[in-house]
C-alpha positions as CSV (number, residue, x, y, z in Angstrom):
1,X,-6.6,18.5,-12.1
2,X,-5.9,15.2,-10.3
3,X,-3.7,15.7,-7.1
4,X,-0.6,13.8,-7.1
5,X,-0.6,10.7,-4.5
6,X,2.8,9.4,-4.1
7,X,3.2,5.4,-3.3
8,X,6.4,3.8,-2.0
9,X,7.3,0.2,-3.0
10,X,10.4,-2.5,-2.6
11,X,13.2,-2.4,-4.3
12,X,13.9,-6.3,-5.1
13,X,16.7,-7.9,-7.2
14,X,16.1,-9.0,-10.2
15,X,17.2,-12.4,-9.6
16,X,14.1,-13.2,-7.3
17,X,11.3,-11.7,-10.3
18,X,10.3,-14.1,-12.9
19,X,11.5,-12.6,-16.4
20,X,14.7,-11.1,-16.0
21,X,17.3,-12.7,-18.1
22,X,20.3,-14.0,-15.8
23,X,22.6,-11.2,-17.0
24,X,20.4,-8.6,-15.0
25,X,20.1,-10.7,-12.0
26,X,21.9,-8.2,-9.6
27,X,19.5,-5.6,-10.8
28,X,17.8,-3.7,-8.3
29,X,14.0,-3.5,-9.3
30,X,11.4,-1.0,-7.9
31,X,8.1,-3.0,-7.4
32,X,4.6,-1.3,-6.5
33,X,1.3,-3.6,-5.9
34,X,-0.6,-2.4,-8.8
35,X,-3.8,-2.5,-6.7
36,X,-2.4,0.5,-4.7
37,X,-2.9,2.6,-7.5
38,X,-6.0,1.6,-9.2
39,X,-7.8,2.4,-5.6
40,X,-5.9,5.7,-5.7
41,X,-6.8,6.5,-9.6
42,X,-10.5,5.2,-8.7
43,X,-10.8,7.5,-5.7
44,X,-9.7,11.0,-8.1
45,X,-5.9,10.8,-7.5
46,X,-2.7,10.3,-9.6
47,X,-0.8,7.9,-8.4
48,X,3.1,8.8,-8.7
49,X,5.6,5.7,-7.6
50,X,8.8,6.5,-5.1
51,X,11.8,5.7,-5.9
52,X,13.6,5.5,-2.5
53,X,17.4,6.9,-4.0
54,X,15.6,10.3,-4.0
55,X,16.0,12.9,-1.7
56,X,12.1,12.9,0.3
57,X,11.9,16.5,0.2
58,X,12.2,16.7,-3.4
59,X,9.6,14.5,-3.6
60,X,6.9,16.4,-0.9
61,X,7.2,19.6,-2.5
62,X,5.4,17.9,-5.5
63,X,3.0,15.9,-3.9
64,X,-0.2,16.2,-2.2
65,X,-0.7,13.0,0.0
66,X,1.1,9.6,0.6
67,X,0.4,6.3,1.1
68,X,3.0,4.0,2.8
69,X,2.4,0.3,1.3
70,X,2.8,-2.6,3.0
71,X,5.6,-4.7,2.6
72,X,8.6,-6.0,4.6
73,X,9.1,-5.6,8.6
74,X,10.6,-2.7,9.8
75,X,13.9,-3.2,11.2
76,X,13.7,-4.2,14.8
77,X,16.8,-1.9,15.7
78,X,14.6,0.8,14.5
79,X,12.1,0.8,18.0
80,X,15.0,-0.5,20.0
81,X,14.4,-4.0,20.0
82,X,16.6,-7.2,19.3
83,X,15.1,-9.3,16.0
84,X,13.2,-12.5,17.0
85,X,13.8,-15.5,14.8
86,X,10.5,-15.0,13.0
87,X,11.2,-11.6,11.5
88,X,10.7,-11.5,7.9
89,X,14.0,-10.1,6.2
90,X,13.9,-6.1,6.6
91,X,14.5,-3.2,4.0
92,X,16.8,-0.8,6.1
93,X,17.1,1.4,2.9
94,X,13.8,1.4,2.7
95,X,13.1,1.9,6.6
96,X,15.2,4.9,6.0
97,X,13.5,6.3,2.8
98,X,9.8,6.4,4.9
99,X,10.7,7.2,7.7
100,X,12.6,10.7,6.9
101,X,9.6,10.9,4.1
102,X,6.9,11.3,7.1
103,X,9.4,13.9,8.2
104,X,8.8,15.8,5.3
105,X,5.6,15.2,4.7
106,X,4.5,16.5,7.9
107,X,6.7,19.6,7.3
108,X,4.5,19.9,4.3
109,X,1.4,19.4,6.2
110,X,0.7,16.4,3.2
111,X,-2.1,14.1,4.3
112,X,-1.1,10.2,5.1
113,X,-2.1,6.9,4.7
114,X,-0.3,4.4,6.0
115,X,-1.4,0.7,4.9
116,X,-0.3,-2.9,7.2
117,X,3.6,-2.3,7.1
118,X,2.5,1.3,6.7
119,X,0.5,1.7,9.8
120,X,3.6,-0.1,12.2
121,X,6.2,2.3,10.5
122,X,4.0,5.1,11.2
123,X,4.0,3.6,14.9
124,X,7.6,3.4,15.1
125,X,8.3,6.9,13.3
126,X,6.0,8.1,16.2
127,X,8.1,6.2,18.9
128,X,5.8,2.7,19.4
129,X,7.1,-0.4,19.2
130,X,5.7,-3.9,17.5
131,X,5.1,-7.2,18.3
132,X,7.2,-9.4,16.0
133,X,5.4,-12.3,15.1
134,X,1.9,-13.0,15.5
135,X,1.1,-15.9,13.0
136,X,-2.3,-16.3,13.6
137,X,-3.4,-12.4,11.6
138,X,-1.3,-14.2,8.6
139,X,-3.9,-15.4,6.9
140,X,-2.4,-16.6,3.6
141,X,-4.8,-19.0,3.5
142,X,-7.4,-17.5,2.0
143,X,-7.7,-15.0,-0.6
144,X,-6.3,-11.8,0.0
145,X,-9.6,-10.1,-0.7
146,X,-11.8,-12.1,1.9
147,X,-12.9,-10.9,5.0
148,X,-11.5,-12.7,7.8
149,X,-11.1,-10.4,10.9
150,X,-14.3,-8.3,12.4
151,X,-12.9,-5.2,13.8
152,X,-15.0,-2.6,15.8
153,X,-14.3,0.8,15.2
154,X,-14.1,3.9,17.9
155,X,-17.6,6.4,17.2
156,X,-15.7,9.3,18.0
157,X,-13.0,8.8,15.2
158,X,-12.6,9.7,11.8
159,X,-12.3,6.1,10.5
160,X,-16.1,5.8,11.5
161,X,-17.1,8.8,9.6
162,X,-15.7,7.0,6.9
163,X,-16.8,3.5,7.5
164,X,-19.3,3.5,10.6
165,X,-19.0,1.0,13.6
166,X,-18.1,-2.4,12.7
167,X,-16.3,-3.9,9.7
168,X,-14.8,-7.4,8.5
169,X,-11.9,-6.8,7.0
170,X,-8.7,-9.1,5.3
171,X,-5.7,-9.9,7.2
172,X,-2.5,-10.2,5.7
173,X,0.0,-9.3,8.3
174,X,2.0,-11.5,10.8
175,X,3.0,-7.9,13.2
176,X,1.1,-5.8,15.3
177,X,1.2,-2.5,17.3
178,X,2.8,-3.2,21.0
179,X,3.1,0.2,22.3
180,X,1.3,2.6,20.8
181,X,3.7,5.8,19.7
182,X,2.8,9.3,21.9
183,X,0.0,11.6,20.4
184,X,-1.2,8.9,18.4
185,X,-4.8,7.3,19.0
186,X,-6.4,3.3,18.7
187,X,-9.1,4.1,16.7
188,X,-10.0,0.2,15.7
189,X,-9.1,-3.0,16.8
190,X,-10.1,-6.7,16.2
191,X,-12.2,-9.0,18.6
192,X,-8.3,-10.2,20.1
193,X,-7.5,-6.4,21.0
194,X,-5.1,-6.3,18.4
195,X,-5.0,-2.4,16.7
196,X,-6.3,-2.3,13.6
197,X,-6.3,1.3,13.0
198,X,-4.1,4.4,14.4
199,X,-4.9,8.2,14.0
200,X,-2.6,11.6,15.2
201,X,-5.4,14.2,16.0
202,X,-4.7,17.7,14.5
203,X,-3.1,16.0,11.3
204,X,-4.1,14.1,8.3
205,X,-2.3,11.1,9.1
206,X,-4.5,8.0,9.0
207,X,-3.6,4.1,9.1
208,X,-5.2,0.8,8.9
209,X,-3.7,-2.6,9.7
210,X,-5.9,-4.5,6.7
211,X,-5.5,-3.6,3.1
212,X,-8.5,-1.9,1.5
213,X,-6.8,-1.5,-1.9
214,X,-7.0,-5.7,-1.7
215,X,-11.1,-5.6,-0.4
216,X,-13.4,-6.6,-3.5
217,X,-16.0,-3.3,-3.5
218,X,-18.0,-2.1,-6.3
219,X,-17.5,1.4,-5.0
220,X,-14.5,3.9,-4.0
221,X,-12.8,2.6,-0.7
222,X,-13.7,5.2,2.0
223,X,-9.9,5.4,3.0
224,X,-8.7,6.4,-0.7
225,X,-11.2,9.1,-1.1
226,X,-10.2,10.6,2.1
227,X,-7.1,10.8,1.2
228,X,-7.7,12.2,-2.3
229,X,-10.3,14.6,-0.7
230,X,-7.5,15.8,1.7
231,X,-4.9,16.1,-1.3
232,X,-7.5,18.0,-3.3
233,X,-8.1,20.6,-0.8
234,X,-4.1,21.2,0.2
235,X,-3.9,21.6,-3.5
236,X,-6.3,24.5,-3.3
237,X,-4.5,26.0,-0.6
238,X,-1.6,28.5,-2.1
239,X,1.9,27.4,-1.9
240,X,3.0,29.9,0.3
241,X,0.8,29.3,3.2
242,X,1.5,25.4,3.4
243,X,3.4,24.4,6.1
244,X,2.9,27.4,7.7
């Protein structure tokens, strides 16, 4: 049986998606990047969307693993910082959703992968902070599957189990990690010392600053699999000794 991955999304009014008569317009829309889950379905998982009206909790004692998407910024107030001018309108409803569903996952001991907006809520769930704008890692000018940004990766990690030393990867983000939260580690960043990858030793909670699910490959990404591996074997584990 295929372990259940749950993906969050954005919830977006209807007005702003192509489609919707005018009538609907104030109709909130959940909206998932389909690419998220065909990497999770090609990697062995189920991919399950999350609705954030729901309770988290309901939703972790289902699940075996995560992935946070990317998406909008997280909410400056959330790390204690006033917004800069150049901060892309922010979800707070959404801020809210994650960041009390990493609190339950990790109650739940469910493995975690947090993707570009992913990977700088995970920092700020963790108590790090973000740089605001950094236009130059935007790089809408090319397609989203290109490889852009080289990024060296630590030996002693578990992304270079899965990947090895060096990779060039996409870059579709205008924030970065500042301060790093406490507990987690740097396990990859680009030529400009920008973090491109954060892991918490002692738990299955994994994120990358590029989007793999975007990277043209003829094989399963090495960051999905994990993740379904790590689903797979909590899923083997009986119920009653999770989160123990």
């Amino acid at each position: 049986m295929r372990p259940l991955i749950g993906l969050t999304g954005r919830t977006k009014l209807a007005a702003a998606i192509e489609g919707f008569p005018a009538t609907l317009a104030a109709a909130e829309v959940d909206v998932y990047i389909r690419n998220y889950a065909a990497a999770i379905t090609a990697a062995g998982g189920l991919p399950v969307h999350l609705p954030g009206h729901v309770d988290p909790t309901e939703y972790v004692r289902r699940l075996d693993g995560i992935v946070l998407s990317g998406g909008a910024d997280v909410a400056p107030e959330r790390y204690g910082a006033p917004a800069e001018t150049d901060v892309y309108p922010p979800e707070p409803e959404r801020d809210r959703f994650e960041l009390a569903l990493v609190d339950a996952a990790l109650g739940e001991d469910l493995p975690v992968l947090g993707i570009c907006r992913g990977l700088q809520l995970l920092n700020v769930w963790g108590g790090g902070t973000l740089h605001q704008h950094v236009p130059e890692h935007a790089r809408y000018d090319v397609a989203p599957h290109e490889p852009v940004d080289e990024i060296r990766i630590d030996p002693e990690s578990r992304l270079h189990e899965l990947y090895g030393g060096q990779r060039v990867v996409n870059s579709l983000h205008h924030q970065t990690v500042d301060r790093v939260a406490t507990g987690w580690v740097v396990t990859a960043r680009s030529a400009d010392g920008t973090v491109e990858a954060l892991e918490w030793p002692g738990h299955d909670m994994l994120a990358v600053q590029w989007h793999p699910e975007m990277m043209e490959t003829s094989a399963v990404d090495p960051l999905f699999r994990w993740l379904v591996e790590r689903a797979a074997a909590r899923a083997a584990v009986p119920a009653a000794t999770v989160g123990s």
